[in-house]
N, C-alpha and C positions, 0 to 999 in steps of 0.2 A: 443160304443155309438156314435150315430152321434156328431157333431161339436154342434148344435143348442140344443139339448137336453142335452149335458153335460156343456154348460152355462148357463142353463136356471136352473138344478140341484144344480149348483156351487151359482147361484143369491142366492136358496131357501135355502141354506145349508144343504142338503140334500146328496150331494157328496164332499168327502175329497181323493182328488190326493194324493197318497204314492208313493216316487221314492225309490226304493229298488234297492240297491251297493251290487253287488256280488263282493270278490278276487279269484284268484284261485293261490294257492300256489304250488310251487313246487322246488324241491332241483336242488342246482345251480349246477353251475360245480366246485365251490370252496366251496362244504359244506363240513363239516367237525363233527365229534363231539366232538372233543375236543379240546379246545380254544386255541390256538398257542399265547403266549405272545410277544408280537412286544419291541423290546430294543429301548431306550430312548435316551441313548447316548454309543457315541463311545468309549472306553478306550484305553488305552495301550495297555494293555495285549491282548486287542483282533485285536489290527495292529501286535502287536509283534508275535502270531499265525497265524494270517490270518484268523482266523474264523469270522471275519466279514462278509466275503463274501459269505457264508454261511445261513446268522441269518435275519430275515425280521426286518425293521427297521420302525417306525412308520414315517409318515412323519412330515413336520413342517411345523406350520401352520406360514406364513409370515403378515397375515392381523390380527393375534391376538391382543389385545389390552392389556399391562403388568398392573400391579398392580400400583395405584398412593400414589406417596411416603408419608408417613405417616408425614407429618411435617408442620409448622407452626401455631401455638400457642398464643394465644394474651400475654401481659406483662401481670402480675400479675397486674399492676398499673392501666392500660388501664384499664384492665377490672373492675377492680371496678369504672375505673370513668365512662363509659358505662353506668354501674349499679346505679349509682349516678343517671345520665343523664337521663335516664326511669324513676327514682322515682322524677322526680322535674317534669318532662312532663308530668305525670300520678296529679302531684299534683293541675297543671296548672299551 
């Protein structure tokens, strides 16, 4: 459709633009069908063979963020006087 006639459609609501997303899939050069498990960490036993150098290693990731440490607690005291301190402000 021309420019002029498909806004003038678009004004009336008469025409609804669809953008349609094709992929096209295809096998790589590293497909496989069966999942190769990647090792986690280095041992002993696999310097003291040498099969390390052998075995694909997963990489590591340096910008990961660890786990925060589970601690810090109020007193047992504190908190009830907290507790206290909301029920006299609630009282006015």
């Amino acid at each position: 459709l021309p420019e002029r006639e498909r806004t003038e459609l678009k004004r009336r609501k008469l025409l609804l633009e669809v953008t349609l997303k094709s992929y096209w899939i295809r096998k790589g050069s590293a497909f496989s069908t069966a999942v190769a498990r990647q090792e986690t960490e280095l041992t002993p036993e696999m310097i003291a063979t040498g099969s390390w150098r052998q075995l694909p290693f997963k990489p590591y990731n340096f910008s990961a963020l660890g786990l925060p440490p589970a601690c810090g607690h109020l007193h047992p005291l504190l908190k009830v006087r907290s507790q206290l301190r909301q029920i006299f402000l609630e009282m006015g």
